[in-house]
N, C-alpha and C positions, 0 to 999 in steps of 0.2 A: 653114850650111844654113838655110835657110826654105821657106817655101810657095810662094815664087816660082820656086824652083830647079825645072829639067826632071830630067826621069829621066837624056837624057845626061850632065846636069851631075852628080848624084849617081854614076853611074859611073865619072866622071872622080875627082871627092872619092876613092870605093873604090879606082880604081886608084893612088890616087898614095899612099893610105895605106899600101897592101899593097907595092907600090915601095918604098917607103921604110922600109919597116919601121914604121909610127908605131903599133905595136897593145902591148896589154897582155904578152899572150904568142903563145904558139902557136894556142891554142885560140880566142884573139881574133882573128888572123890568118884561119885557118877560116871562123871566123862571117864575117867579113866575105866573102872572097873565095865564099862562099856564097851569102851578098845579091847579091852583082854579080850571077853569074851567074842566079839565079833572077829577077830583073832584066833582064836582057837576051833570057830565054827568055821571058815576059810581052808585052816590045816586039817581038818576031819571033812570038808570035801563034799 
């Protein structure tokens, strides 16, 4: 990621992270699939 990446493109990262399993644990998992969605509630306004 960088400063160039779109907010889709960081959702995309999130979702394939949380797909995939690539988090620390449970609680990492969480946090992330968190971000997404407060992320997406942001872009819909």
């Amino acid at each position: 990621m960088n400063k160039e990446n779109t907010l889709a493109e960081l959702i995309e990262v999130l979702n394939k992270k949380i797909e995939n399993n690539d988090v620390n644990d449970s609680v990492h998992k969480i946090k992330l699939m968190t971000a997404r969605d407060v992320i997406k509630d942001i872009i819909r306004g």
